[in-house]
C-alpha positions in Angstrom: 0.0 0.0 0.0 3.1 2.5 0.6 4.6 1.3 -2.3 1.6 2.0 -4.3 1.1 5.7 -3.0 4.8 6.4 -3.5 4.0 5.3 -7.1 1.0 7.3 -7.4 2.7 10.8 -5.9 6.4 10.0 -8.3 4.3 9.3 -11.6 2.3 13.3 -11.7 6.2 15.0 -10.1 7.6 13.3 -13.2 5.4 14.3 -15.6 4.7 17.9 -14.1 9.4 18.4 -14.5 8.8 16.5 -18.1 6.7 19.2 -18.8 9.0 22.2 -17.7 11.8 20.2 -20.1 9.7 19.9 -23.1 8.8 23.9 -22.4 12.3 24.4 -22.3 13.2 22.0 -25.4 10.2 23.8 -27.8 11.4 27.2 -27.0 14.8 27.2 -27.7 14.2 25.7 -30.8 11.9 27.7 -31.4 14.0 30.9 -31.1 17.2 29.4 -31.7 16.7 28.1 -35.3 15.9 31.2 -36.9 18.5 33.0 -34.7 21.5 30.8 -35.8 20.5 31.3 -39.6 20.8 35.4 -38.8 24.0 34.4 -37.6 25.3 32.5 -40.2 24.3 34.9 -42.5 26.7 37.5 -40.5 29.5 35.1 -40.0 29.5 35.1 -44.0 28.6 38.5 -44.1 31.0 41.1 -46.2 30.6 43.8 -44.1 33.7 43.2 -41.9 32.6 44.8 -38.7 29.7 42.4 -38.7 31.2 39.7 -39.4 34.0 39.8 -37.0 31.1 41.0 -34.0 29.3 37.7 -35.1 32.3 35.5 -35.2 33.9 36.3 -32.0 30.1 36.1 -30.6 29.8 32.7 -31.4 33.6 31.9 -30.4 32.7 33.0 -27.3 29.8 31.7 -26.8 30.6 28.4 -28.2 34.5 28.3 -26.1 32.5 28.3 -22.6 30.0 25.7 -20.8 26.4 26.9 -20.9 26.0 26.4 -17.2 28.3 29.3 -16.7 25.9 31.1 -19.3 23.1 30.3 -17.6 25.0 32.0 -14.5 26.2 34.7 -16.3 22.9 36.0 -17.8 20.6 35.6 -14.8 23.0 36.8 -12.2 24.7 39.1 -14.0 22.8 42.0 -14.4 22.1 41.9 -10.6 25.8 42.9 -10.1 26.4 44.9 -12.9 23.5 47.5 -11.4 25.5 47.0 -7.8 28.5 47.9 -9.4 26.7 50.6 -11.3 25.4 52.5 -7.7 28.6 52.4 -6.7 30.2 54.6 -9.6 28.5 57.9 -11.5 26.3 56.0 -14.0 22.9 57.2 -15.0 19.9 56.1 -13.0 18.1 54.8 -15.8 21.6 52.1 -16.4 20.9 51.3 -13.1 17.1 51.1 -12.6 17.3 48.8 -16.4 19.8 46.6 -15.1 17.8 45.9 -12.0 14.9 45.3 -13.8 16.7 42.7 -15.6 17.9 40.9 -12.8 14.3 40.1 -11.5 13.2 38.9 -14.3 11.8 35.3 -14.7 14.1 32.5 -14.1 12.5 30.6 -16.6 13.0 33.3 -18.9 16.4 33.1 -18.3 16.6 29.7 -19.4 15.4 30.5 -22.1 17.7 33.1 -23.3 20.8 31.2 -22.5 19.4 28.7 -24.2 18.7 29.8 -27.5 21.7 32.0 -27.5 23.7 29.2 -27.1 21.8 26.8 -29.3 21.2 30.0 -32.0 25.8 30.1 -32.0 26.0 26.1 -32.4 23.2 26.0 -35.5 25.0 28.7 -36.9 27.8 27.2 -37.5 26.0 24.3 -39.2 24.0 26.7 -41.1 27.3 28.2 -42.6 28.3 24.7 -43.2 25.6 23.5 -45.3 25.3 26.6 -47.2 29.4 27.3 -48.2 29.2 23.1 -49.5 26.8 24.2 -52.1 28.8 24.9 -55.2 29.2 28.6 -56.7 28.2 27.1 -59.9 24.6 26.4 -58.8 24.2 30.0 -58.1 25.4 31.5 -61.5 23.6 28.7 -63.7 20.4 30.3 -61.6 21.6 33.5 -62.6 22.1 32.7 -66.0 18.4 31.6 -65.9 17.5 35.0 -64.2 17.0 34.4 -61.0 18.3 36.6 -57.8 20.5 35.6 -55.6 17.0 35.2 -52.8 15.0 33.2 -55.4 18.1 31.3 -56.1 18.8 30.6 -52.3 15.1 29.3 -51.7 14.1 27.6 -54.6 17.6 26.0 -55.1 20.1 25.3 -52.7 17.7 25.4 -49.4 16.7 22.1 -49.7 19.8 20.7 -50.3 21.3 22.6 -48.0 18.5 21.3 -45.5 19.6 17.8 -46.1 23.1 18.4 -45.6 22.8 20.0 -42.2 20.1 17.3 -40.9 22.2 14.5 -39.8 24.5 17.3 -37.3 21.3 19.1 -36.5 19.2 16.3 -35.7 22.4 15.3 -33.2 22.3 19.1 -31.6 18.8 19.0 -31.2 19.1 15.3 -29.3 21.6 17.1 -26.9 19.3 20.1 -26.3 16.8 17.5 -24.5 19.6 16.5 -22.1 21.0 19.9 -21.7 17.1 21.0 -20.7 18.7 19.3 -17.0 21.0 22.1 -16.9 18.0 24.5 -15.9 18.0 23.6 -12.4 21.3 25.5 -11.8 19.4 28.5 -11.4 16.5 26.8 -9.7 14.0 25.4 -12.8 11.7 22.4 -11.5 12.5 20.2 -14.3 12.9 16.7 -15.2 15.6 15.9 -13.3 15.5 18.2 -9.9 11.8 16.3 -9.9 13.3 12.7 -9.9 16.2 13.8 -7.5 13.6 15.1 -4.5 12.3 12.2 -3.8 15.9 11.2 -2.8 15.8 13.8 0.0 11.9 12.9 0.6 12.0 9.7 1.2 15.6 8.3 0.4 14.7 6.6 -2.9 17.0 6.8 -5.6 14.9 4.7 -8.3 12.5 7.9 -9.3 15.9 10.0 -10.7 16.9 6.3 -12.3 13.4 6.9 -13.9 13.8 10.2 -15.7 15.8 8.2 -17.7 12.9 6.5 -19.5 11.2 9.9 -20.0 14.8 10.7 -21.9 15.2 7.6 -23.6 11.3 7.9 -25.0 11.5 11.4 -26.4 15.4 11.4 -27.8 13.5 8.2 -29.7 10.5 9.5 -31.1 13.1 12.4 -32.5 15.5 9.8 -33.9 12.1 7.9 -35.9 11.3 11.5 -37.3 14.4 13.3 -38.3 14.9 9.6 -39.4 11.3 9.7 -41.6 12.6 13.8 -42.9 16.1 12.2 -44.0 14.4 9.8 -45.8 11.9 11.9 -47.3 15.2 14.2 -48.4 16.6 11.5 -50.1 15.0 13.0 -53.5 17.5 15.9 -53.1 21.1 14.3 -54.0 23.7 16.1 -53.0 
């Protein structure tokens, strides 16, 4: 019977953090998949100030852990208006940065999030699109075409099939990064299965988020499987 209402109070705490993860996984992509094409689009950019802000953006962001991002951008503007009060800086620096600081925690998430994702799909972006031969692009000029009409009607689909297999894998990591949210306090997945540890000194509920993991990492791997199939018209 105490077995049974354990059961009955892990199962909903489970599902209620699985929840909070897939808010966290949708989001992200959500932002960070357009984002990283603006940035790859900058990275190749031919404006050099641009370029170099965007690459060094991305070098930086990709060079350093995402917990310490996480940190960083929730945190961070919290000190910056300390520092700010203790120097002659506007009132308006200081009452913005404060503001900042108390925002939403799960909003923070999200922002580290996506940046981070945004720098990483960038790079994958730029990949896909520099592997597409020049020649493409002029025998769509010769047949009048702009560079945009070219770019979507052309070399986006192959470009989409070339960048599946490493975004498919990024994506697959973002569900188990989605754990790192509990760093700055986000009920999720795994701070759900870890409670009951302190609760009542069982260890099999964390051993369980695993399956919630296991399930959704393989419904992805069945449909990016089903979309490179499906892609499979577009030789590259």
């Amino acid at each position: 019977m105490f077995e049974r209402e354990i059961l009955e109070t892990v199962i909903p705490r489970l599902a209620d953090g699985f929840v909070v993860t897939l808010e966290i996984f949708f989001l992200t992509l959500l932002i960070s998949l357009p984002a990283g094409l603006l940035l790859s689009f900058g990275s190749m950019s031919k404006f050099k100030p641009l370029k170099y802000v965007v690459k060094t953006l991305v070098a930086v962001i990709r060079g350093t852990p995402l917990v310490l991002q996480l940190i960083v951008i929730f945190y961070g503007p919290g000190l910056l208006a300390t520092w700010a009060q203790g120097i002659e800086i506007s009132n308006f620096f200081i009452e913005w940065m404060s503001s900042w600081h108390v925002m939403d925690r799960f909003v923070a998430v999200i922002v580290s999030f996506s940046l981070n994702y945004a720098c990483y799909f960038s790079e994958i972006y730029r990949g896909g699109i520099e592997s597409i031969s020049k020649g493409q692009y002029e025998a769509c000029q010769v047949l009048g075409m702009t560079k945009t009409q070219a770019f979507f009607k052309v070399v986006l689909m192959q470009v989409v099939k070339r960048i599946l297999p490493p975004m498919s894998n990024e994506i697959i990591t973002l569900v188990k990064d989605t754990s790192l949210a509990r760093v700055i306090s986000i009920y999720e997945l795994i701070w759900a299965g870890e409670v009951f540890i302190k609760l009542n000194g069982l260890l099999w509920p964390l051993l369980a988020t695993g399956i919630f993991y296991l399930a959704f990492n393989g419904l992805l791997t069945v449909i990016f499987g089903k979309i490179e199939k499906k892609l499979d018209y577009y030789k590259t």
